[in-house]
N, C-alpha and C positions, 0 to 999 in steps of 0.2 A: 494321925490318920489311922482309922482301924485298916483291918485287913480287908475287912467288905469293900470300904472307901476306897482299898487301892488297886482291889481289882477292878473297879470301876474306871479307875482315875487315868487317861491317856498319857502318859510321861512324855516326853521329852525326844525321846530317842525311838518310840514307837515306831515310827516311818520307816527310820535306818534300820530297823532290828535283824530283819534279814545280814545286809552288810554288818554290821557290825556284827554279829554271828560270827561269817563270815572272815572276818581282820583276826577273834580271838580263835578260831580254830588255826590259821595259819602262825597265829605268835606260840599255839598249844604244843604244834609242831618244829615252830624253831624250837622250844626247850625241851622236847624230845630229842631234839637234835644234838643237843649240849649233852643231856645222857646217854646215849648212844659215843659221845666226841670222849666223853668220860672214859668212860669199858673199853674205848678202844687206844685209849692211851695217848690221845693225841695231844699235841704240841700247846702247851700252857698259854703260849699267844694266840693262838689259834684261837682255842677255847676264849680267851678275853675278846678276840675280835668277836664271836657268835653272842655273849651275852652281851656287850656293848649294842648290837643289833634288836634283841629282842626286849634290853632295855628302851631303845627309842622308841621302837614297837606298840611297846608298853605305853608309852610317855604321848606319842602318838596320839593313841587310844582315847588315853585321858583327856588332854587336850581337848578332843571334838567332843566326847558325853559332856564335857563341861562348857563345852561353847551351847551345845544343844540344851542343856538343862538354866543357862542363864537366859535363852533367848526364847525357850518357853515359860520354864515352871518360875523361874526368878519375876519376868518381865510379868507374868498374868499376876503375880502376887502383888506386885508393884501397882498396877494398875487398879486391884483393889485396896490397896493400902492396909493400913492398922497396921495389925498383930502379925496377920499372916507373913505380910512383906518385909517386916524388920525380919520375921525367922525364916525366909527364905534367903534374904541378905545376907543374915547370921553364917546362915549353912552355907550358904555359897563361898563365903569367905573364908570358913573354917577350911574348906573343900579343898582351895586356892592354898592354902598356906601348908594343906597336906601333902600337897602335889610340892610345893615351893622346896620343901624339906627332903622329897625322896630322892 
């Protein structure tokens, strides 16, 4: 997909975009949080419980872009079949086994 193509292209997550904005400026502020917990010296549990949080945060996140992107960009490929839809599948599953790993 060129560049032209994709500013064209409605993704996925367009609707949510606002919210999702949203979610990543509050996870931007938990790990502000963690630097600031840094400099101030605080308690090495402590600090594990905040990034265990803005781990899930994170994980969260992913979770719903990727339910949204198989439930559009996956399904409409699928629906035209061929080429496009094995590499929509492709990526999806690469996507799936990134997420699996982190």
């Amino acid at each position: 997909m060129t560049t032209e193509e994709s500013a064209e292209h409605v993704h996925g997550y367009t609707s949510e975009k606002t919210s999702h904005l949203k979610r990543l400026r509050r996870i931007e502020g938990q790990v502000r949080g963690l630097q600031r917990m840094v400099e101030e010296d605080k308690y090495c549990i402590d600090i594990l419980t905040q990034v265990s949080a803005a781990t899930k945060a994170l994980q969260s996140f992913s979770l719903e872009l990727l339910d949204e992107h198989l439930s559009h960009c996956v399904v409409d490929a699928a629906q035209k079949g061929g080429v496009e839809a094995e590499e929509k599948i492709r990526e999806a599953s690469d996507a799936i086994a990134r997420l699996v790993r982190s």
